[in-house]
C-alpha positions as YAML, in Angstrom:
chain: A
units: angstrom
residues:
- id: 1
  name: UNK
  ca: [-58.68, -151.82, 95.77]
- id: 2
  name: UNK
  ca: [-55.13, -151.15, 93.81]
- id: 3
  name: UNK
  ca: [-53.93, -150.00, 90.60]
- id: 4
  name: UNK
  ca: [-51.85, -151.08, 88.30]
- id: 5
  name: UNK
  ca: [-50.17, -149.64, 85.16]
- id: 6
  name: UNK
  ca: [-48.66, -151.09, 82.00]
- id: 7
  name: UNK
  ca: [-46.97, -150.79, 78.74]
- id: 8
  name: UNK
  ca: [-48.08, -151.96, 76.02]
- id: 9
  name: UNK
  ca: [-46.18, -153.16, 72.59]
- id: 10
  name: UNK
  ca: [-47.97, -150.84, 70.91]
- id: 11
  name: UNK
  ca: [-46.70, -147.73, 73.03]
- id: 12
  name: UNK
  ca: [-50.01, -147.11, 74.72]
- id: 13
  name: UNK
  ca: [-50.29, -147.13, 78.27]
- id: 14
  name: UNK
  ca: [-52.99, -149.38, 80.19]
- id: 15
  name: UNK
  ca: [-54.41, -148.27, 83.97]
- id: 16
  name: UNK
  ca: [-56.52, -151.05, 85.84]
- id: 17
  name: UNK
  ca: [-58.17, -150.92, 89.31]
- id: 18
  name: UNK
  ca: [-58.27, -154.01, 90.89]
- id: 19
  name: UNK
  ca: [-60.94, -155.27, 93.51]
- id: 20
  name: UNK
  ca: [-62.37, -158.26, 94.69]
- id: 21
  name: UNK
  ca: [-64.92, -158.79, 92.13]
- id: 22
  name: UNK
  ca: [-63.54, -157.43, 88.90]
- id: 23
  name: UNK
  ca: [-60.91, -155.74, 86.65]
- id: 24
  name: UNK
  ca: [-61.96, -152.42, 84.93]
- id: 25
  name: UNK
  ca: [-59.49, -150.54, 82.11]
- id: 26
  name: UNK
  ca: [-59.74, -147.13, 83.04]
- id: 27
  name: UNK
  ca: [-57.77, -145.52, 80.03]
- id: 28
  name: UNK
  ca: [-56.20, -146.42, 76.85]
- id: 29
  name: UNK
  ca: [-54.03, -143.63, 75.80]
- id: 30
  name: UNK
  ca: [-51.34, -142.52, 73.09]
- id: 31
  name: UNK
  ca: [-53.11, -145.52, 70.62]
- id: 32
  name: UNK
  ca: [-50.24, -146.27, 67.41]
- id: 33
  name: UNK
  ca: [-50.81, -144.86, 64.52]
- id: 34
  name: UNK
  ca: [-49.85, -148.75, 63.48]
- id: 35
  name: UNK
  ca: [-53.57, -149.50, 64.60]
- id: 36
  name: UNK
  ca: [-55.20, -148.33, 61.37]
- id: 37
  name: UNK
  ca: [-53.87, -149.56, 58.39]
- id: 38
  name: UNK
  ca: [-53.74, -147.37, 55.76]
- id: 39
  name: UNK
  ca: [-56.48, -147.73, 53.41]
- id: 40
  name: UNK
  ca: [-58.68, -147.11, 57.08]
- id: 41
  name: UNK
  ca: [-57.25, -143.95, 57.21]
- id: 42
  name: UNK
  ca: [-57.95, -142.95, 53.68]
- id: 43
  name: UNK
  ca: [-61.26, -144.18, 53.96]
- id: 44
  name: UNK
  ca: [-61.63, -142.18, 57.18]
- id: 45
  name: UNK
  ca: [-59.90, -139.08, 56.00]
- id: 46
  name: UNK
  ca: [-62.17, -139.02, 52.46]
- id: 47
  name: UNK
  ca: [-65.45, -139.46, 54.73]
- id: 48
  name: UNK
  ca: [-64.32, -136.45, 57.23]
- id: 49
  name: UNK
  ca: [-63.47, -134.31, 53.86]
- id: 50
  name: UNK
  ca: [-66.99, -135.00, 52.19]
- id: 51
  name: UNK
  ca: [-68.73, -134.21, 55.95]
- id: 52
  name: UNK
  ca: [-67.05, -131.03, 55.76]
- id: 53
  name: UNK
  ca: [-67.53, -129.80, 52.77]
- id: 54
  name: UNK
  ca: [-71.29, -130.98, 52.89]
- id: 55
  name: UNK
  ca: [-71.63, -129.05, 55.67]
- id: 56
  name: UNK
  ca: [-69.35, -125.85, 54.31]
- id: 57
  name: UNK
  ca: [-71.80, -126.22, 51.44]
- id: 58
  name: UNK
  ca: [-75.10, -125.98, 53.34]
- id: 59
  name: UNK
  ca: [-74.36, -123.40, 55.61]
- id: 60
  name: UNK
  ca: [-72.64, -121.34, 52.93]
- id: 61
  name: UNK
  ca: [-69.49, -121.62, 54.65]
- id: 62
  name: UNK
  ca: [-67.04, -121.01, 51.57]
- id: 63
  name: UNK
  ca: [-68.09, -118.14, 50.78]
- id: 64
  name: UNK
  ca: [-64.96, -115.87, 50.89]
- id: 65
  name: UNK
  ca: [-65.23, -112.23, 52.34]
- id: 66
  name: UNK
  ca: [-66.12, -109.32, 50.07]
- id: 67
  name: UNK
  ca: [-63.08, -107.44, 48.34]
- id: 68
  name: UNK
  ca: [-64.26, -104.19, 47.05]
- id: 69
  name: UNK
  ca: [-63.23, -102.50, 43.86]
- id: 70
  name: UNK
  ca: [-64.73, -99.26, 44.21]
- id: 71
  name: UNK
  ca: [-66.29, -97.43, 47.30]
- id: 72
  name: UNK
  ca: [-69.51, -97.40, 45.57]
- id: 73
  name: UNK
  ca: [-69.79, -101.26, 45.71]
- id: 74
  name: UNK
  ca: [-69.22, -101.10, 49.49]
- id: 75
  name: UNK
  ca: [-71.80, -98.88, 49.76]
- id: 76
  name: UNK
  ca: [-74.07, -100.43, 47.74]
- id: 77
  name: UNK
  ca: [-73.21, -103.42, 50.28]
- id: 78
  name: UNK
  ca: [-73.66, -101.57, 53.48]
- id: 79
  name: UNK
  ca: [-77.11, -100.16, 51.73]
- id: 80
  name: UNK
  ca: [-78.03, -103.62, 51.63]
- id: 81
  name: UNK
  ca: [-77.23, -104.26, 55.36]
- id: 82
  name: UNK
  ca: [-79.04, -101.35, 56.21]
- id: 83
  name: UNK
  ca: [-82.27, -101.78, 54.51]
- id: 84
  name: UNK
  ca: [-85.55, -104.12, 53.57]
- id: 85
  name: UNK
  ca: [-85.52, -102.59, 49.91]
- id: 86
  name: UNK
  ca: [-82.35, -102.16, 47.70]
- id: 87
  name: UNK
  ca: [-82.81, -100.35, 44.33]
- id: 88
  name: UNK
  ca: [-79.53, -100.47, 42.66]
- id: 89
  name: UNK
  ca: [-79.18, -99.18, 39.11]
- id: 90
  name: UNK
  ca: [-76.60, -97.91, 36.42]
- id: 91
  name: UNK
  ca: [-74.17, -98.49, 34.31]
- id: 92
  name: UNK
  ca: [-73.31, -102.16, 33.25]
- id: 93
  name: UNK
  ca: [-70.29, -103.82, 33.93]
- id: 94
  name: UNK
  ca: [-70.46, -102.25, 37.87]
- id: 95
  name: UNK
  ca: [-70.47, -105.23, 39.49]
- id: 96
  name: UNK
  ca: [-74.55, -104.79, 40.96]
- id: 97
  name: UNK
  ca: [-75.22, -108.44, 40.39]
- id: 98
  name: UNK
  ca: [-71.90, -109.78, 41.89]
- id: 99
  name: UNK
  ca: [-72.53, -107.80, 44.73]
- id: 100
  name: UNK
  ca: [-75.96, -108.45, 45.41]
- id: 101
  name: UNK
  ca: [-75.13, -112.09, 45.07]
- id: 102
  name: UNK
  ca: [-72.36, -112.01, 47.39]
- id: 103
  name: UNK
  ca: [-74.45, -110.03, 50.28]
- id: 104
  name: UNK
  ca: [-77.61, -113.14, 50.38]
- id: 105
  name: UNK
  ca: [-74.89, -115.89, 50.41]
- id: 106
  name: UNK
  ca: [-73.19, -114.08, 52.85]
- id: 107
  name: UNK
  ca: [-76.00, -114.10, 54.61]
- id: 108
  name: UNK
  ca: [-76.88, -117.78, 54.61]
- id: 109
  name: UNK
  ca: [-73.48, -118.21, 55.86]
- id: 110
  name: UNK
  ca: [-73.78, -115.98, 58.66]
- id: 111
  name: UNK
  ca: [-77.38, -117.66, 59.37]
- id: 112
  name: UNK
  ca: [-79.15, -114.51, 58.63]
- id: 113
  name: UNK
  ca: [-81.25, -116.01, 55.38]
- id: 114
  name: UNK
  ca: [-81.92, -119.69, 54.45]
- id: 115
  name: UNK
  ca: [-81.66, -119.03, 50.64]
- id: 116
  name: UNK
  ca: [-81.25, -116.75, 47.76]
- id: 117
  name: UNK
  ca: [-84.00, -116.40, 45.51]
- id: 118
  name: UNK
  ca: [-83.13, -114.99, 41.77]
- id: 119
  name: UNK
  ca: [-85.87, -113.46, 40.27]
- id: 120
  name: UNK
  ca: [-85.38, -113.06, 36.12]
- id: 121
  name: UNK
  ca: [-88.17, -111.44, 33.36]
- id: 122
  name: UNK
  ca: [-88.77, -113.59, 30.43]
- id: 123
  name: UNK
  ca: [-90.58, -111.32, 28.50]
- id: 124
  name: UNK
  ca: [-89.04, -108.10, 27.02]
- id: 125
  name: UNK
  ca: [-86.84, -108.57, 24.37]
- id: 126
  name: UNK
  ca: [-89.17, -107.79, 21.16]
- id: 127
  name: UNK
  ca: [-88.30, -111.17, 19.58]
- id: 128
  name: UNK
  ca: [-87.27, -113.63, 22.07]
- id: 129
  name: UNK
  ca: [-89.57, -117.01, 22.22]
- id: 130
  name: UNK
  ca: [-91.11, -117.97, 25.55]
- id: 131
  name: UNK
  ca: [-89.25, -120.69, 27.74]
- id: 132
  name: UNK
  ca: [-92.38, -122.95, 26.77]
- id: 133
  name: UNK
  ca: [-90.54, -123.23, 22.87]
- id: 134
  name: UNK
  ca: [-87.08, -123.89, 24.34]
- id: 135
  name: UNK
  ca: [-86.28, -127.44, 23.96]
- id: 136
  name: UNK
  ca: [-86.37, -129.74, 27.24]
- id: 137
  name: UNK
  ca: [-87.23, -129.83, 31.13]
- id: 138
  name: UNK
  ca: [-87.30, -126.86, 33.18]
- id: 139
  name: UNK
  ca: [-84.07, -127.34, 34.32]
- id: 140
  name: UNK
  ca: [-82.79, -126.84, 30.46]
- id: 141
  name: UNK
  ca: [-85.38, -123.88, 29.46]
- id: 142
  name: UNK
  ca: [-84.42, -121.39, 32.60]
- id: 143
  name: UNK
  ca: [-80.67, -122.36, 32.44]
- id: 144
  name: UNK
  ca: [-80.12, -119.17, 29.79]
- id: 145
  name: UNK
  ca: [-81.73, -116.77, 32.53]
- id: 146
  name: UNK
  ca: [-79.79, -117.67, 35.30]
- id: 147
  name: UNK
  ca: [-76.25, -117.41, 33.64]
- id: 148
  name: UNK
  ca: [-75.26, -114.35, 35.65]
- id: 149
  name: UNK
  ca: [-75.21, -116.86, 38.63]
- id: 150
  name: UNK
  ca: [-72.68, -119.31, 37.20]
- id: 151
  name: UNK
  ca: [-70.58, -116.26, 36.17]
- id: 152
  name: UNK
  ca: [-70.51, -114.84, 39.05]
- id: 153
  name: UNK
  ca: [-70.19, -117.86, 41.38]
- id: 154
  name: UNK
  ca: [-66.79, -118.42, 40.75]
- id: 155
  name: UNK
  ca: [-65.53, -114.77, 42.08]
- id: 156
  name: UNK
  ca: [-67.72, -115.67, 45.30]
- id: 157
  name: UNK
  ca: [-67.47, -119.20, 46.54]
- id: 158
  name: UNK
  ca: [-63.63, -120.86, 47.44]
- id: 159
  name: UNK
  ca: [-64.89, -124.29, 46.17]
- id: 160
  name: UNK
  ca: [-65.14, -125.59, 42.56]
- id: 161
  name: UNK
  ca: [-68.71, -126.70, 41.06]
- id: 162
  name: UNK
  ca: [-70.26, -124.57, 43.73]
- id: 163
  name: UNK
  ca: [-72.74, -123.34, 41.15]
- id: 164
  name: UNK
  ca: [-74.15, -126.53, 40.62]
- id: 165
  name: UNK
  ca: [-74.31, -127.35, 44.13]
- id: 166
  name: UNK
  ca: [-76.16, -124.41, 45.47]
- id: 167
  name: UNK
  ca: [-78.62, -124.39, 42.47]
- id: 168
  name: UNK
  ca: [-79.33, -128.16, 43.24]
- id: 169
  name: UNK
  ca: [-79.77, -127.84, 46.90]
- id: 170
  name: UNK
  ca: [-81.99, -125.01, 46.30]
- id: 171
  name: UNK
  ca: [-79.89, -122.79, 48.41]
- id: 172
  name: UNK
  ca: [-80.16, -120.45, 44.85]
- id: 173
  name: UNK
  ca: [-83.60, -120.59, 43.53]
- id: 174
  name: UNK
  ca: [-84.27, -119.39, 40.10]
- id: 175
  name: UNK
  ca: [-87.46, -117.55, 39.60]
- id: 176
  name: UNK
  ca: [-89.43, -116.74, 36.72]
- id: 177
  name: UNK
  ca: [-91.22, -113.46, 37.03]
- id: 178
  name: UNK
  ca: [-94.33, -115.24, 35.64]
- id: 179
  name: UNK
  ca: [-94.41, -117.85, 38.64]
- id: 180
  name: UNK
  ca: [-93.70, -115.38, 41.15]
- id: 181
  name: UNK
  ca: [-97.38, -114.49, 42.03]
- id: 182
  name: UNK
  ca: [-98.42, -116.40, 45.20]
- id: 183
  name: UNK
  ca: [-95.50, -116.64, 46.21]
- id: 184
  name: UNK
  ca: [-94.29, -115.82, 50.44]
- id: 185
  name: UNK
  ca: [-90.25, -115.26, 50.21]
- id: 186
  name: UNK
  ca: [-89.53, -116.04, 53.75]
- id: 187
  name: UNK
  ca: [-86.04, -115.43, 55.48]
- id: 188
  name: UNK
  ca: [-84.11, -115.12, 52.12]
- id: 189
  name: UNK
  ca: [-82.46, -112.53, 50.12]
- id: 190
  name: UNK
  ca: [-84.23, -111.85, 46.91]
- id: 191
  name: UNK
  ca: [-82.49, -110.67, 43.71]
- id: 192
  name: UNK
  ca: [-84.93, -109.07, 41.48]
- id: 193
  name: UNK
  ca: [-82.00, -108.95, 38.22]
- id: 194
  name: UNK
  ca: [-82.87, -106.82, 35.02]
- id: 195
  name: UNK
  ca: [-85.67, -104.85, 37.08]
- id: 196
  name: UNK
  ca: [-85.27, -102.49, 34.01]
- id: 197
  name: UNK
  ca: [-87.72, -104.26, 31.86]
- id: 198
  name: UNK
  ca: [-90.33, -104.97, 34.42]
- id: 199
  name: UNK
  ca: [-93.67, -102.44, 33.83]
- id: 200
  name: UNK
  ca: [-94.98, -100.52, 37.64]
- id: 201
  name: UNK
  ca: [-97.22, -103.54, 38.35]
- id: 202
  name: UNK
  ca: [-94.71, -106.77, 38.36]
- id: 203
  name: UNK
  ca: [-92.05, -104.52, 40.14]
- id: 204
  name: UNK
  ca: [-94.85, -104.17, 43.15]
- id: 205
  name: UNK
  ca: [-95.51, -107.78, 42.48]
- id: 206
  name: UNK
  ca: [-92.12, -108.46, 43.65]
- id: 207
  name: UNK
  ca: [-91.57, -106.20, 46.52]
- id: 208
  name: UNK
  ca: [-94.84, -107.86, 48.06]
- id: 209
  name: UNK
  ca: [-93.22, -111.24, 47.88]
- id: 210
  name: UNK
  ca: [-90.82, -110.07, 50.59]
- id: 211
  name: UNK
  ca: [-91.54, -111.74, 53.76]
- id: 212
  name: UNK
  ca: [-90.70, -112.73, 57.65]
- id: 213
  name: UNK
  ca: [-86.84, -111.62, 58.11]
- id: 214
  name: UNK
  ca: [-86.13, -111.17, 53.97]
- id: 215
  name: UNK
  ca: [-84.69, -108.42, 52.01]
- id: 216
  name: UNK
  ca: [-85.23, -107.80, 48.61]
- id: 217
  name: UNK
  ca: [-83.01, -105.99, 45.98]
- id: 218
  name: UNK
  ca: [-83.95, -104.79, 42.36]
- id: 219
  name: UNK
  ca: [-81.24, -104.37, 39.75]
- id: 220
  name: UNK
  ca: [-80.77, -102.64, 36.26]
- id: 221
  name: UNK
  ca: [-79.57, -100.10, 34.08]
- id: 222
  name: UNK
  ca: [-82.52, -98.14, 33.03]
- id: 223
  name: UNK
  ca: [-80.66, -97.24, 30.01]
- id: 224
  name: UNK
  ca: [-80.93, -100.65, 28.52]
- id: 225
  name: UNK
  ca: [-84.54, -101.25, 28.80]
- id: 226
  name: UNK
  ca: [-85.63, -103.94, 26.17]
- id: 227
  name: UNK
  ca: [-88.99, -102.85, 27.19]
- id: 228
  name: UNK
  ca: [-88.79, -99.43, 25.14]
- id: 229
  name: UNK
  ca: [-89.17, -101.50, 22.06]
- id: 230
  name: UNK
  ca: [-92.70, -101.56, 23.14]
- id: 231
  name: UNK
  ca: [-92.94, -98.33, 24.11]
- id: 232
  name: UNK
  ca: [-94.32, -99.30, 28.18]
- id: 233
  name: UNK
  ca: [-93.13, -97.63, 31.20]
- id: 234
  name: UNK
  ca: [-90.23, -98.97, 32.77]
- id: 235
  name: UNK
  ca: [-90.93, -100.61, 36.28]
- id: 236
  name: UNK
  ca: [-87.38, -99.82, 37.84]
- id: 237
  name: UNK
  ca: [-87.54, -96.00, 37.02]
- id: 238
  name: UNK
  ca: [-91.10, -95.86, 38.71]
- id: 239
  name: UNK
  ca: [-90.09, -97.47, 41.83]
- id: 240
  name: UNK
  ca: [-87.10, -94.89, 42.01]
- id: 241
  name: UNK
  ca: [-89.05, -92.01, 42.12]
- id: 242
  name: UNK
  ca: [-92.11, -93.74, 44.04]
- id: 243
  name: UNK
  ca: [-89.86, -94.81, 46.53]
- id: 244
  name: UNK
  ca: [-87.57, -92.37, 47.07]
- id: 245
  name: UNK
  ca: [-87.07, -91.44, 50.68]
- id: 246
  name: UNK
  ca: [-89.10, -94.20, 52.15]
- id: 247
  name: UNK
  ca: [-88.19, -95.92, 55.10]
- id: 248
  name: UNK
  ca: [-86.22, -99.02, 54.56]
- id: 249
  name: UNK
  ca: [-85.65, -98.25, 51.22]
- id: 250
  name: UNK
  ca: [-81.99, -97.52, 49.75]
- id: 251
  name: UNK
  ca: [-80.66, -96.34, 46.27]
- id: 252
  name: UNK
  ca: [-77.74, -96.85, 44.82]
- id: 253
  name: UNK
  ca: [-76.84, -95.39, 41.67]
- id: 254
  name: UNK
  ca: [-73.78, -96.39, 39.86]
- id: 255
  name: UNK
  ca: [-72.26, -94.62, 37.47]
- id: 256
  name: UNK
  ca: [-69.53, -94.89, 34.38]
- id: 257
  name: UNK
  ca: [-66.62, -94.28, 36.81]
- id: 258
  name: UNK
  ca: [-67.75, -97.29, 38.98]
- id: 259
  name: UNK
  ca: [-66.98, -99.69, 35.82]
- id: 260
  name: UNK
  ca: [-64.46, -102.94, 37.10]
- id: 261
  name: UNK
  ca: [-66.23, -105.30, 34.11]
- id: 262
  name: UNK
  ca: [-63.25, -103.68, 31.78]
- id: 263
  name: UNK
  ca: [-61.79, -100.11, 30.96]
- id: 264
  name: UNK
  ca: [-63.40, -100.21, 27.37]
- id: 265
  name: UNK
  ca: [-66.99, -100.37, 28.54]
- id: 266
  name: UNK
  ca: [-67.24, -96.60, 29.83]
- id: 267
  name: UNK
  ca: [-65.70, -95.50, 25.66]
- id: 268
  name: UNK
  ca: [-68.49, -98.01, 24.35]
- id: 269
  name: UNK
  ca: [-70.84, -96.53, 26.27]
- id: 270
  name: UNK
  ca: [-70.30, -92.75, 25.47]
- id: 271
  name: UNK
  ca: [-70.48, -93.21, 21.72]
- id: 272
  name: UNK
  ca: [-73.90, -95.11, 22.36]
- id: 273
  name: UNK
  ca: [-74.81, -92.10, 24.03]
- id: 274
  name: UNK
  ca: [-73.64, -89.35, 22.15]
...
């Protein structure tokens, strides 16, 4: 047995052994970039992009690291980390739904959840129609309620459209308060957003959703309760005090100082409470 080496035309370099009974290439290396013309590379290039960023999207892999704007954010994050149950409320314009967002897709990146659930009250305002009188499909009906996603997508994610994508992959699932009952919330971060105008009993709905490896995080400014105009107890201020102290449990309170919406929110805010 002997071996032999060429060169090709091509540049690339041929081995063979040699034996009675046959001829076997061993290795073809250094191939010309000549090889594949070039609408096979584009082709091959486009179809590598669109694996990647199928797969970036799934795992939640562009999802760019946190930058906080105030220390009480990155508490409020490392609250999160900490604990089961968030309860995060104050002043709007804090940034308590960006974050909140940020921590579950964070965590489907990092493999910790599988999805983010985004739970939203459709009753409370004293004269706002039910989703059943909104014109069209689901889809069309909920899409008011989960705005706060699409604006806050943008300050999250690396990629363009991610919104849509994540919404229609289900890796963000819009809830309806009224469908939540049943439900078992398994290894995903729940959002529980305006948690101001829930009443005592659809708050404990919620936390009772939570379950194998999930965390759950209620969010709102008990100072804009819609549900006052009915004059019912507000669910978020009852689980504050009821839960205070428990284990697994965090609170966050934000305050006027904490404000990164825009300057003029905190001056709005004290003549509204003066």
């Amino acid at each position: 047995m002997s071996q032999s080496n060429f060169k090709g035309e091509g540049g690339f370099h041929v081995s063979l052994i040699h034996s009675e009974a046959y001829i076997v290439s061993t290795a073809i290396t250094n191939l010309s970039p000549q090889m594949l013309d070039s609408k096979s590379k584009r082709r091959n290039r486009r179809s590598e992009n669109v694996q990647t960023l199928e797969q970036s999207y799934s795992k939640g892999m562009d999802v760019a690291p946190p930058k906080f704007l105030t220390w009480r954010q990155e508490d409020f994050w490392n609250t999160m980390k900490r604990n089961t149950v968030t309860l995060a409320h104050g002043s709007a314009g804090t940034g308590k739904t960006l974050m909140a967002l940020h921590f579950g897709l964070s965590g489907v990146a990092s493999g910790d959840f599988e999805k983010v659930y985004y739970v939203r009250s459709d009753v409370g305002v004293e004269y706002q129609r039910g989703r059943g009188a909104l014109p069209g499909d689901m889809s069309d009906k909920i899409a008011p309620l989960v705005a706060p996603i699409f604006d806050n997508l943008p300050c999250i994610m690396r990629s363009q459209g991610a919104a849509e994508y994540l919404l229609n992959k289900k890796i963000i699932e819009p809830i309806l308060l009224e469908d939540i009952r049943g439900r078992s919330l398994n290894e995903a971060f729940v959002i529980v957003d305006e948690a101001q105008n829930f009443l005592p009993q659809q708050i404990k709905t919620c936390l009772t959703r939570v379950g194998k490896d999930s965390k759950i995080c209620l969010i709102g400014d008990t100072k804009q309760a819609d549900m006052e105009v009915f004059r019912r107890e507000n669910g978020l201020v009852d689980a504050i005090h009821r839960l205070r102290a428990l284990s697994e449990v965090g609170i966050v309170e934000f305050g006027k100082e904490d404000i990164v919406r825009n300057s003029v929110i905190a001056h709005i805010l004290d003549r509204y409470e003066d």
